[in-house]
PDB file as gemmi writes it, atoms N, CA and C in Angstrom:
CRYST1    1.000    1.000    1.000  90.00  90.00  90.00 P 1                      
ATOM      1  N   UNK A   1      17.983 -22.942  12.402  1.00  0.00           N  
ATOM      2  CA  UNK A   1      16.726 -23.652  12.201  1.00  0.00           C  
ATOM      3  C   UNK A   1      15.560 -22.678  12.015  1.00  0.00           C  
ATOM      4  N   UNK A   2      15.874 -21.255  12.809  1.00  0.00           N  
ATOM      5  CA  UNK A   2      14.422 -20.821  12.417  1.00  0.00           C  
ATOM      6  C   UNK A   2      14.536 -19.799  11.478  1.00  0.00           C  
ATOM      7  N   UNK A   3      15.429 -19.519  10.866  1.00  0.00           N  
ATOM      8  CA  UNK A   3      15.947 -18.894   9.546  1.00  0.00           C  
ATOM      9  C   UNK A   3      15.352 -19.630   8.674  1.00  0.00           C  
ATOM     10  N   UNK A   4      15.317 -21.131   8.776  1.00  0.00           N  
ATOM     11  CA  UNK A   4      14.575 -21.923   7.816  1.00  0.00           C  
ATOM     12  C   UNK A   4      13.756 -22.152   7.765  1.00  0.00           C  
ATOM     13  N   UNK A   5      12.896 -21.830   8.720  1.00  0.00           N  
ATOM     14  CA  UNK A   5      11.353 -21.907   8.420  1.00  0.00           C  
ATOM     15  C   UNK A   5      10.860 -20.901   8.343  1.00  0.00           C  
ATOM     16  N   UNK A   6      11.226 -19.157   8.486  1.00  0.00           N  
ATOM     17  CA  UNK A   6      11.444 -18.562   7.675  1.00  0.00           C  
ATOM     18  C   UNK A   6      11.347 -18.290   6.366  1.00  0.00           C  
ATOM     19  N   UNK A   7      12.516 -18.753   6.140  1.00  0.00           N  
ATOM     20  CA  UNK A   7      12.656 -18.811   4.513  1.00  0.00           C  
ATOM     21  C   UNK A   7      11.586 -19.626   3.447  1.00  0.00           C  
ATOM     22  N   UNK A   8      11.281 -20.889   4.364  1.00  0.00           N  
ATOM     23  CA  UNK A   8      10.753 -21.814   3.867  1.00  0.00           C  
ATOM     24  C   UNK A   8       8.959 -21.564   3.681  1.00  0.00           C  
ATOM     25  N   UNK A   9       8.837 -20.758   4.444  1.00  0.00           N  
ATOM     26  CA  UNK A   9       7.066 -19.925   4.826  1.00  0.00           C  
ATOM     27  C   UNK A   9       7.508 -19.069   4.152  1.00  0.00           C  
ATOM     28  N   UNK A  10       8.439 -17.941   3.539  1.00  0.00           N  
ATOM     29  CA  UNK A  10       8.326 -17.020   2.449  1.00  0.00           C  
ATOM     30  C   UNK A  10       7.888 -17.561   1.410  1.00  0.00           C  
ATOM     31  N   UNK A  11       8.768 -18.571   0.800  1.00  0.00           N  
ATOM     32  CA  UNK A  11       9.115 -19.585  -0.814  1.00  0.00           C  
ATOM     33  C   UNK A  11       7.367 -19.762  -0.881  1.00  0.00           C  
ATOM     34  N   UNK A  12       6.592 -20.587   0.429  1.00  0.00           N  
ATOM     35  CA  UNK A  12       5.486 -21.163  -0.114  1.00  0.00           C  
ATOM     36  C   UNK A  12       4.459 -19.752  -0.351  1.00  0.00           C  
ATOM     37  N   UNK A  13       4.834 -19.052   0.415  1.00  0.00           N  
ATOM     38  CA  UNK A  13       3.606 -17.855   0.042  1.00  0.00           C  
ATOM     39  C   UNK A  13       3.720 -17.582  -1.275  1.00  0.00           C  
ATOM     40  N   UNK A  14       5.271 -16.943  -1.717  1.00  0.00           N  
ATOM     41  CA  UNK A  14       5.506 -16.763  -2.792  1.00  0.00           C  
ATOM     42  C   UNK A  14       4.827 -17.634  -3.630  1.00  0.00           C  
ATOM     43  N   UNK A  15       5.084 -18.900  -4.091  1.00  0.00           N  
ATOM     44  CA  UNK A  15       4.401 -19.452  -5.116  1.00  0.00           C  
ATOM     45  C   UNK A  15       3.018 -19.759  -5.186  1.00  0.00           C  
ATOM     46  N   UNK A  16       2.379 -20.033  -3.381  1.00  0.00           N  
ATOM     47  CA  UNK A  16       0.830 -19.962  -3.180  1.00  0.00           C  
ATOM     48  C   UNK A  16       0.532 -18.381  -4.591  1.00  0.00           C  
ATOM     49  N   UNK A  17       0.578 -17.341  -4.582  1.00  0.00           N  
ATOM     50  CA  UNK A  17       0.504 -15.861  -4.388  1.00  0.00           C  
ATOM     51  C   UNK A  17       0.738 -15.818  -6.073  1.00  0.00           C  
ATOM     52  N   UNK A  18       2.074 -16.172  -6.316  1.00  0.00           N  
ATOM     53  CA  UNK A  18       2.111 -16.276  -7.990  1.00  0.00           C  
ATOM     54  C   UNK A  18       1.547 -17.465  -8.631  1.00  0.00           C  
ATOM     55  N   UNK A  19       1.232 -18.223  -8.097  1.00  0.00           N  
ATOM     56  CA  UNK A  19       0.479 -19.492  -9.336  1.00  0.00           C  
ATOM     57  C   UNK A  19      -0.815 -18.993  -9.366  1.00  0.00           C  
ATOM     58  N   UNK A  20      -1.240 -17.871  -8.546  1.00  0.00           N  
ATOM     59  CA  UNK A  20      -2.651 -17.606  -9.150  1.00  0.00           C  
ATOM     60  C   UNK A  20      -2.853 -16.809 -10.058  1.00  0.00           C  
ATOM     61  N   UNK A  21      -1.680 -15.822 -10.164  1.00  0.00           N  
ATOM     62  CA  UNK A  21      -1.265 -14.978 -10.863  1.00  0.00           C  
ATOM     63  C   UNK A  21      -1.038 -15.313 -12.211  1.00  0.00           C  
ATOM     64  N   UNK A  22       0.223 -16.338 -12.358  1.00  0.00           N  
ATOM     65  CA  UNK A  22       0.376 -16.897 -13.497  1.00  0.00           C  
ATOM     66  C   UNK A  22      -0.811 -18.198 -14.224  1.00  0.00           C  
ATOM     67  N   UNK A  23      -1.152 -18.797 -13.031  1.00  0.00           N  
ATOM     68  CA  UNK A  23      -2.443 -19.692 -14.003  1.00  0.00           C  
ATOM     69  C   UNK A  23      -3.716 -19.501 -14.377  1.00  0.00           C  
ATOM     70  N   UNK A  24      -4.309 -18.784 -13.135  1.00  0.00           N  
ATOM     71  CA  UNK A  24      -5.620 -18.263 -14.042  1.00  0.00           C  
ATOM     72  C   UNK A  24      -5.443 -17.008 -14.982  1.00  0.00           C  
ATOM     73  N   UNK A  25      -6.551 -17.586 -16.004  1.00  0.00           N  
ATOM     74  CA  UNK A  25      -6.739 -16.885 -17.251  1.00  0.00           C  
ATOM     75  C   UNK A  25      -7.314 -15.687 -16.895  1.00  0.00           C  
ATOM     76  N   UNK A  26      -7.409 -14.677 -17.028  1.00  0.00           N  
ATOM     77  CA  UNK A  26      -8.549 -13.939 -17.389  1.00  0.00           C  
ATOM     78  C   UNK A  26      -9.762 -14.288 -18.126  1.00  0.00           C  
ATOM     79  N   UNK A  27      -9.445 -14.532 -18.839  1.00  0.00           N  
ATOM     80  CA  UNK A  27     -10.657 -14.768 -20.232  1.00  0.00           C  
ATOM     81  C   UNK A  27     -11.493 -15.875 -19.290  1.00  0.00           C  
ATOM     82  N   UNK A  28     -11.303 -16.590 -18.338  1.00  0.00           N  
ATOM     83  CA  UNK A  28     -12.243 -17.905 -17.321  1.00  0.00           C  
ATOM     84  C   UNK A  28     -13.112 -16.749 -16.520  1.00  0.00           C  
ATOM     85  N   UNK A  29     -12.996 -16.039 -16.128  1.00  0.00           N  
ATOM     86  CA  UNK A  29     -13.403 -14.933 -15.217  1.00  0.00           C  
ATOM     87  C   UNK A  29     -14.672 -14.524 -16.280  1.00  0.00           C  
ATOM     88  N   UNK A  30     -15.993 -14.279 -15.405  1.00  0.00           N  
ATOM     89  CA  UNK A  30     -16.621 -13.818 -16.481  1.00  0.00           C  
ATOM     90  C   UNK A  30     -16.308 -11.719 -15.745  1.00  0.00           C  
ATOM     91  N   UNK A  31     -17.585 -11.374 -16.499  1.00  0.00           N  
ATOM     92  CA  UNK A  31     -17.112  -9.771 -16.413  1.00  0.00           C  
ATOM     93  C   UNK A  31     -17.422  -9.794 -14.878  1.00  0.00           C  
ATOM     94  N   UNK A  32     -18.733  -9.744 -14.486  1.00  0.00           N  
ATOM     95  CA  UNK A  32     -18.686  -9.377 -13.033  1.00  0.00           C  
ATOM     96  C   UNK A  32     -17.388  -9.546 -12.129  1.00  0.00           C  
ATOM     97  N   UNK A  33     -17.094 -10.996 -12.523  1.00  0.00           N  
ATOM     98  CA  UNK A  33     -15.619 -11.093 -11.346  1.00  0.00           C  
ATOM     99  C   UNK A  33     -14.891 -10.447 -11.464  1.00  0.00           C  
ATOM    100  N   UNK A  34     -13.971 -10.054 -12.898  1.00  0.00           N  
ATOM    101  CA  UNK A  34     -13.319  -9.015 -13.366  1.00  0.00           C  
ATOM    102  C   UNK A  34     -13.239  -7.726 -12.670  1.00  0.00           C  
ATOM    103  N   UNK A  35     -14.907  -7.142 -12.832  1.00  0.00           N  
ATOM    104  CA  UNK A  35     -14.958  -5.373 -12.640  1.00  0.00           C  
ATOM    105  C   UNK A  35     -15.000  -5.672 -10.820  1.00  0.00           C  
ATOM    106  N   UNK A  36     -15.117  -7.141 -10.442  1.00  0.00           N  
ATOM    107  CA  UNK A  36     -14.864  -7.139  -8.391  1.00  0.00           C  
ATOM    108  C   UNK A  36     -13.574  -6.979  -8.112  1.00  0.00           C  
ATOM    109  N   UNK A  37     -12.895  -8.013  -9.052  1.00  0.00           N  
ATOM    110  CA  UNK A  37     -11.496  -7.986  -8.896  1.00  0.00           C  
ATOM    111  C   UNK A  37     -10.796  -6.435  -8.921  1.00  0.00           C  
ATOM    112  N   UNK A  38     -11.214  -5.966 -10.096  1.00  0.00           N  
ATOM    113  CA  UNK A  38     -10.004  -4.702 -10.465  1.00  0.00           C  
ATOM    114  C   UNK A  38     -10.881  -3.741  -9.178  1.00  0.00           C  
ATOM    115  N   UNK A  39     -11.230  -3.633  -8.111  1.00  0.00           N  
ATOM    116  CA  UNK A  39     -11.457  -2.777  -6.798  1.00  0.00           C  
ATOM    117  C   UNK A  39     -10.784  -3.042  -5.708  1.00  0.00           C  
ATOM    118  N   UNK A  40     -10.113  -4.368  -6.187  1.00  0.00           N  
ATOM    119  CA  UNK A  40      -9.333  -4.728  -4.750  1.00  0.00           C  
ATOM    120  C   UNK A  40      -7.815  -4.226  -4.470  1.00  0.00           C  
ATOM    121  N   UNK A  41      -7.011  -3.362  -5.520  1.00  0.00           N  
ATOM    122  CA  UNK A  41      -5.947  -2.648  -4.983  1.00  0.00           C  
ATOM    123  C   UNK A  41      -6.123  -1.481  -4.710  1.00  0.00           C  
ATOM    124  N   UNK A  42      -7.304  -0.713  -4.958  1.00  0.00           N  
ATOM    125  CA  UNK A  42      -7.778   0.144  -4.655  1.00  0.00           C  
ATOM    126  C   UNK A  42      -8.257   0.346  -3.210  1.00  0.00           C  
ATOM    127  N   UNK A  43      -8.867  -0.729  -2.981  1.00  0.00           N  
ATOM    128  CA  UNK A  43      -9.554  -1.330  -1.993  1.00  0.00           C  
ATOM    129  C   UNK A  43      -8.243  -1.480  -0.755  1.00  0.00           C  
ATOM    130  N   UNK A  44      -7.305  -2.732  -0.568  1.00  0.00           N  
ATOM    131  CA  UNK A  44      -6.600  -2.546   0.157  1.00  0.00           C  
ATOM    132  C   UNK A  44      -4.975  -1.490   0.554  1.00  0.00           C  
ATOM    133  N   UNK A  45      -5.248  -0.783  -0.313  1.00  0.00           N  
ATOM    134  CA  UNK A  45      -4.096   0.251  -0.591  1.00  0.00           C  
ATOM    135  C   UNK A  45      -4.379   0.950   0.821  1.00  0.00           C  
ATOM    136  N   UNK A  46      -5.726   2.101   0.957  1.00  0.00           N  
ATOM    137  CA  UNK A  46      -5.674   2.399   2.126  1.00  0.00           C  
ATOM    138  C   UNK A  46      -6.092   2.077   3.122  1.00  0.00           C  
ATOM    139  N   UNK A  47      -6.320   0.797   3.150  1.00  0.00           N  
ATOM    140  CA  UNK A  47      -6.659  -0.154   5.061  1.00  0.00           C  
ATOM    141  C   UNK A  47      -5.019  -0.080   5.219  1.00  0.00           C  
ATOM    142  N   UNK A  48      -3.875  -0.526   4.360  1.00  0.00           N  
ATOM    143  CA  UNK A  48      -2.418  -0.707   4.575  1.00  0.00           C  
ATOM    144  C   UNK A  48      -2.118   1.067   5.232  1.00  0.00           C  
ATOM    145  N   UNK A  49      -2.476   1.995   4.353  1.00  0.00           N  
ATOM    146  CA  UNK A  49      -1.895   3.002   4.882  1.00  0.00           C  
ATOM    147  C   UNK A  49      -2.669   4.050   5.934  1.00  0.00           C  
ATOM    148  N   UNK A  50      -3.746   4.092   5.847  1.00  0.00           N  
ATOM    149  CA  UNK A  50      -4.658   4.206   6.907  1.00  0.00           C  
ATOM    150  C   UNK A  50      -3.684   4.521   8.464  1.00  0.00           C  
ATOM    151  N   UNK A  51      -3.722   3.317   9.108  1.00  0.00           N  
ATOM    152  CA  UNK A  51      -3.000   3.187  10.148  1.00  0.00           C  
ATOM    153  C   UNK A  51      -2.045   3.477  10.536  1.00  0.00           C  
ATOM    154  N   UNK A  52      -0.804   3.221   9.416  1.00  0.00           N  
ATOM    155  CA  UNK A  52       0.334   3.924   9.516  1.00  0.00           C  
ATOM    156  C   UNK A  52       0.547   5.550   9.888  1.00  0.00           C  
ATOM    157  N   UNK A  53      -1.131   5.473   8.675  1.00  0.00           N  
ATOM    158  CA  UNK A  53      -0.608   7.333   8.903  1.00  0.00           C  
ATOM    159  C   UNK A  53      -1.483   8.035  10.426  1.00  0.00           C  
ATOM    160  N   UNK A  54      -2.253   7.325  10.666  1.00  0.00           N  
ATOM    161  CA  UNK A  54      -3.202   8.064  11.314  1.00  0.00           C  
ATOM    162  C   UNK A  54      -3.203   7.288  12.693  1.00  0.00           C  
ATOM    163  N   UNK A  55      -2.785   6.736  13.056  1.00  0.00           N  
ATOM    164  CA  UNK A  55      -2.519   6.136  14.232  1.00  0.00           C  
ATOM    165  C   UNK A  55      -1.188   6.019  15.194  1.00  0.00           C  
ATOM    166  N   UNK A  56      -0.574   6.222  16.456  1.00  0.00           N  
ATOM    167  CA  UNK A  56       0.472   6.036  16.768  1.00  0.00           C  
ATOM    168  C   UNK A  56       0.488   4.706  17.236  1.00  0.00           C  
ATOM    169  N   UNK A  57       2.028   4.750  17.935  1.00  0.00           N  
ATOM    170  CA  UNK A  57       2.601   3.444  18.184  1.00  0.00           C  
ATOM    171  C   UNK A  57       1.616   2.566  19.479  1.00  0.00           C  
ATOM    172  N   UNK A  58       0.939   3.367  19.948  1.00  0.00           N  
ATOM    173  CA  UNK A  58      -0.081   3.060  21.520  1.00  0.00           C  
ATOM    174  C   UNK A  58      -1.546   2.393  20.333  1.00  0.00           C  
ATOM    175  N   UNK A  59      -1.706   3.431  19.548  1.00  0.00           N  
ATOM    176  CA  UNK A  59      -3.368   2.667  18.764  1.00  0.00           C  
ATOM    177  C   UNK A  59      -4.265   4.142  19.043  1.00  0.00           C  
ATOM    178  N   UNK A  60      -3.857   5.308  19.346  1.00  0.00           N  
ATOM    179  CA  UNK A  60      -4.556   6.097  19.431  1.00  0.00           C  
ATOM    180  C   UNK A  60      -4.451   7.362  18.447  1.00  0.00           C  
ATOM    181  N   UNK A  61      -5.259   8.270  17.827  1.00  0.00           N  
ATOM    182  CA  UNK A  61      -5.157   9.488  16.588  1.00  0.00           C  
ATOM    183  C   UNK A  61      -3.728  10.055  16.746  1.00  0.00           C  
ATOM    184  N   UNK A  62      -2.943  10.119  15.937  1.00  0.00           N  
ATOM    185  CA  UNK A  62      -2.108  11.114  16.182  1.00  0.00           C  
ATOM    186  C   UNK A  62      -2.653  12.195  16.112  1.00  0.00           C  
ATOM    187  N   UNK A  63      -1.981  13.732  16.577  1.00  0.00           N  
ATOM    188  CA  UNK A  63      -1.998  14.887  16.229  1.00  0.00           C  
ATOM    189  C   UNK A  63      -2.133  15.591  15.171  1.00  0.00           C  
ATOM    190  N   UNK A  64      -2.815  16.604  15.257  1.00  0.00           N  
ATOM    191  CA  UNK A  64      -2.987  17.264  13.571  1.00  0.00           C  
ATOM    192  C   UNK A  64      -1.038  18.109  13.010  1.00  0.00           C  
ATOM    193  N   UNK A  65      -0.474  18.153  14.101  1.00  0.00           N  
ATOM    194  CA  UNK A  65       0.517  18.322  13.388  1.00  0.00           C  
ATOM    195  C   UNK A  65       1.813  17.397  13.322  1.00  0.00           C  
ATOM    196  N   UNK A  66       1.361  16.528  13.631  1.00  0.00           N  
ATOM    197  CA  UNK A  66       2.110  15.296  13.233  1.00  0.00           C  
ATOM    198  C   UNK A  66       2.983  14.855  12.099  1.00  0.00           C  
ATOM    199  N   UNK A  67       4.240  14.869  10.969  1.00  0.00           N  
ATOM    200  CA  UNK A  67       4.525  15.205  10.043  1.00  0.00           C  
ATOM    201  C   UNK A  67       4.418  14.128   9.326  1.00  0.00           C  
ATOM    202  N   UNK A  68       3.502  12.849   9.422  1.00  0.00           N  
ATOM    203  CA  UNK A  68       3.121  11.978   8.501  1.00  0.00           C  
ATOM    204  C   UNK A  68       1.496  12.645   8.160  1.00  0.00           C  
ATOM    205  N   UNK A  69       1.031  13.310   8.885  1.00  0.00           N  
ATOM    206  CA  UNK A  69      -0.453  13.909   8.093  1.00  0.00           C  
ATOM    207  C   UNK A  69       0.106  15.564   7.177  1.00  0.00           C  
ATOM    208  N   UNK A  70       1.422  15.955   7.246  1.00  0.00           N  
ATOM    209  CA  UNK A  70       1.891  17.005   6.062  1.00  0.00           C  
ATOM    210  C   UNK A  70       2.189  16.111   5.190  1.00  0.00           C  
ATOM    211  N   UNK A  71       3.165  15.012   5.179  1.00  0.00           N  
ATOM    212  CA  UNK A  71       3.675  14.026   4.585  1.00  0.00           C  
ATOM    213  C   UNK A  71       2.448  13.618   3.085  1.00  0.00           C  
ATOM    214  N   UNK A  72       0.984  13.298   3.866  1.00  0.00           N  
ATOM    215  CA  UNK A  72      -0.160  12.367   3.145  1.00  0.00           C  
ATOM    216  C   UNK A  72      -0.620  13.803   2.944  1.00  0.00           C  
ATOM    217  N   UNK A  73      -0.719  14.663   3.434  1.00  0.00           N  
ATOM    218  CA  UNK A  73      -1.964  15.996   2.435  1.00  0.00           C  
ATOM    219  C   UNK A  73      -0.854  16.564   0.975  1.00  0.00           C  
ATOM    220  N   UNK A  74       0.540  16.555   0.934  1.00  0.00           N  
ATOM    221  CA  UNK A  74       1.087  17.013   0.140  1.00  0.00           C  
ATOM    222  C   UNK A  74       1.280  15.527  -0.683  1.00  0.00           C  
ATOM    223  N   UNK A  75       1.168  14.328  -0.623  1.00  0.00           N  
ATOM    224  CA  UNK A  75       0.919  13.157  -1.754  1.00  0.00           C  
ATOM    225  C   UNK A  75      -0.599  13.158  -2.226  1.00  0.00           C  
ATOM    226  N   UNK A  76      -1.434  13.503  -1.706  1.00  0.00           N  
ATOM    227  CA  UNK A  76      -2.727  13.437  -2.216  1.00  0.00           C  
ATOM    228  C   UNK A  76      -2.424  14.604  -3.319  1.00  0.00           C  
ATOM    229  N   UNK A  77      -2.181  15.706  -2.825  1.00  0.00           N  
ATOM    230  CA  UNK A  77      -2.461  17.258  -3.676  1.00  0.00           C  
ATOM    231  C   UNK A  77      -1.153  16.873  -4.803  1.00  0.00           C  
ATOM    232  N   UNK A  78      -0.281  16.413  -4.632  1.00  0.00           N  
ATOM    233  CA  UNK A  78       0.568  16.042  -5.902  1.00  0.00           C  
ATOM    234  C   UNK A  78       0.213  14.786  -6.993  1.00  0.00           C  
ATOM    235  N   UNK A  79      -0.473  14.048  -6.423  1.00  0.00           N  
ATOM    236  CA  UNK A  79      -0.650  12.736  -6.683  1.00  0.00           C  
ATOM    237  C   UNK A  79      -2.644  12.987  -7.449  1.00  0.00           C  
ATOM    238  N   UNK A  80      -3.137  13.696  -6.696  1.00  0.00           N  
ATOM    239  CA  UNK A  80      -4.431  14.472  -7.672  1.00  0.00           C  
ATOM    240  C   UNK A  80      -3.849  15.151  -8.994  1.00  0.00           C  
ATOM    241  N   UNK A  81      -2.875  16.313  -8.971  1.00  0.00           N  
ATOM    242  CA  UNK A  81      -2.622  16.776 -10.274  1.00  0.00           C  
ATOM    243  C   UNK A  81      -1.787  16.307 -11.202  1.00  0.00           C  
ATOM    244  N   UNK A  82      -0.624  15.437 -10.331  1.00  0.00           N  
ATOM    245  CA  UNK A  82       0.424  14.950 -11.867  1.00  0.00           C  
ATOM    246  C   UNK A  82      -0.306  13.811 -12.294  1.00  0.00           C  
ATOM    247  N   UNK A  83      -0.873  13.090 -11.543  1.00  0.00           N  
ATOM    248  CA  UNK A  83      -0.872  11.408 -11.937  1.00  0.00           C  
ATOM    249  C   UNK A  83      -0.132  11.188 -12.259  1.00  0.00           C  
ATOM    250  N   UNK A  84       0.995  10.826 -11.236  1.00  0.00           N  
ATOM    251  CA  UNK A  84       2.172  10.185 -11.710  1.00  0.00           C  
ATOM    252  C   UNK A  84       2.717   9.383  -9.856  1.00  0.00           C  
ATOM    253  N   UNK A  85       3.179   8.479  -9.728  1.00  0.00           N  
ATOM    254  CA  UNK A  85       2.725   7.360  -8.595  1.00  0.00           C  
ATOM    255  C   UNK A  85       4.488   7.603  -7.953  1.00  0.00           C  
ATOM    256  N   UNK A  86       5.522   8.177  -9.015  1.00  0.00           N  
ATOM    257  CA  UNK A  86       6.803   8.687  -8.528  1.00  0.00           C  
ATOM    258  C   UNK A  86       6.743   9.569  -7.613  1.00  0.00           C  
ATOM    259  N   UNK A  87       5.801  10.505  -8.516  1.00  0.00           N  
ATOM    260  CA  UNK A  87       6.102  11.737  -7.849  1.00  0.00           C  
ATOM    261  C   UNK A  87       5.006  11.946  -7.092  1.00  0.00           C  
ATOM    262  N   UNK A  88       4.154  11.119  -6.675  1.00  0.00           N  
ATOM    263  CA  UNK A  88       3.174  11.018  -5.268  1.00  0.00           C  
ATOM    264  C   UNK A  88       4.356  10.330  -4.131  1.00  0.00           C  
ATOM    265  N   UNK A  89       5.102   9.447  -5.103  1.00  0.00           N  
ATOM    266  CA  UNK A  89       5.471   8.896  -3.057  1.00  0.00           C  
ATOM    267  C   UNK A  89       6.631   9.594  -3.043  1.00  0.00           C  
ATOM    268  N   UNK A  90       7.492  10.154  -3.937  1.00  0.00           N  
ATOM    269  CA  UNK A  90       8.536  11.446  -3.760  1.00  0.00           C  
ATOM    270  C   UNK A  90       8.358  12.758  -2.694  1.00  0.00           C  
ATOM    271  N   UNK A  91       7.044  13.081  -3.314  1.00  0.00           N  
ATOM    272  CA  UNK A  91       6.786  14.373  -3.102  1.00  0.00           C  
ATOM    273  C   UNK A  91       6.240  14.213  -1.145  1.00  0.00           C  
ATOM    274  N   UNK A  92       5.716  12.885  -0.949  1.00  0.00           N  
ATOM    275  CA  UNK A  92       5.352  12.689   0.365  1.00  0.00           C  
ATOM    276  C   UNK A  92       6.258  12.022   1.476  1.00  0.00           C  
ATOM    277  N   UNK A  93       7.427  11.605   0.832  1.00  0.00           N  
ATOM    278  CA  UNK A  93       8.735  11.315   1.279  1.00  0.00           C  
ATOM    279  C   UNK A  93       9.514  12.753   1.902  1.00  0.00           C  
ATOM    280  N   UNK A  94       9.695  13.626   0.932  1.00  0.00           N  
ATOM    281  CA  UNK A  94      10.173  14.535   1.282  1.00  0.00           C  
ATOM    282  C   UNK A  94       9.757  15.341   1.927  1.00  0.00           C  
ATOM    283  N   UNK A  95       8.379  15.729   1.723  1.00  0.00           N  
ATOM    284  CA  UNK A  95       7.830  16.491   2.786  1.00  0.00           C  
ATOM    285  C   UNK A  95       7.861  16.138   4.233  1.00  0.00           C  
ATOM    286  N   UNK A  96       7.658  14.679   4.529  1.00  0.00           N  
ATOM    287  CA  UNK A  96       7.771  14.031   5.488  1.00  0.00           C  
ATOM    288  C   UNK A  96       8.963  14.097   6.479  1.00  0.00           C  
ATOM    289  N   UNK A  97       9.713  14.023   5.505  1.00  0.00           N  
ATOM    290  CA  UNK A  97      11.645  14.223   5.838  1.00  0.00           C  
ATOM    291  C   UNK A  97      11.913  15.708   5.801  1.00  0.00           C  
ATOM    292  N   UNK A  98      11.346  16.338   5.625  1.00  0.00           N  
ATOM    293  CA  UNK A  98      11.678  18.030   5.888  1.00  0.00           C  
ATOM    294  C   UNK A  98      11.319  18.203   6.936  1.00  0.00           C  
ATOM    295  N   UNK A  99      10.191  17.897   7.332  1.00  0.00           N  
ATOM    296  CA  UNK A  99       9.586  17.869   9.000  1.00  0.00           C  
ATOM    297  C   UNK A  99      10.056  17.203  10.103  1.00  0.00           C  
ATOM    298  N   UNK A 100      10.764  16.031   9.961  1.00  0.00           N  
ATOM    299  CA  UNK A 100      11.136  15.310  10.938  1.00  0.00           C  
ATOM    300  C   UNK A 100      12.535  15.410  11.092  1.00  0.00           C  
ATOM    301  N   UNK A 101      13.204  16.198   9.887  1.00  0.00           N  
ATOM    302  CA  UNK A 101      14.645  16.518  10.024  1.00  0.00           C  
ATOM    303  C   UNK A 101      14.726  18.121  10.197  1.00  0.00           C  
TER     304      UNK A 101                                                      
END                                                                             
């Protein structure tokens, strides 16, 4: 039973989430909303990773040598020169995993 409500609270987000996606137009949007809109993955990208990286499991700073802050200084410095979004979360994967292994 609670597998199914579950499942059943995924399905509706899902389609809540894509029918806005798929039905509004662009072209209804005038520009202002547009140039608000295109700031918001920008926008919530690092409130999501923020925390992860910079906080432990208690809610307090991690350490400066902590190997998720080598992890995020070597995706920034890769992810500044290739522009390329592979080889930002590659390059901060591995670094990450060199340190903790």
């Amino acid at each position: 039973m609670s597998w199914m409500s579950v499942i059943t609270a995924g399905i509706i987000t899902y389609i809540t989430r894509f029918s806005m996606v798929t039905f509004v137009n662009g072209k209804m949007l005038n520009k202002k909303a547009r140039l608000v809109l295109s700031y918001v993955p920008s926008t919530v990208f690092p409130a999501i990773i923020f925390p992860a990286v910079f906080f432990n499991d208690y809610g307090s700073f991690v350490e400066i040598n902590d190997p998720k802050i080598f992890g995020i200084v070597a995706a920034i410095i890769i992810g500044f020169y290739s522009k390329n979004i592979i080889a930002t979360i590659l390059s901060g994967l591995l670094v990450y995993w060199f340190f903790i292994f």
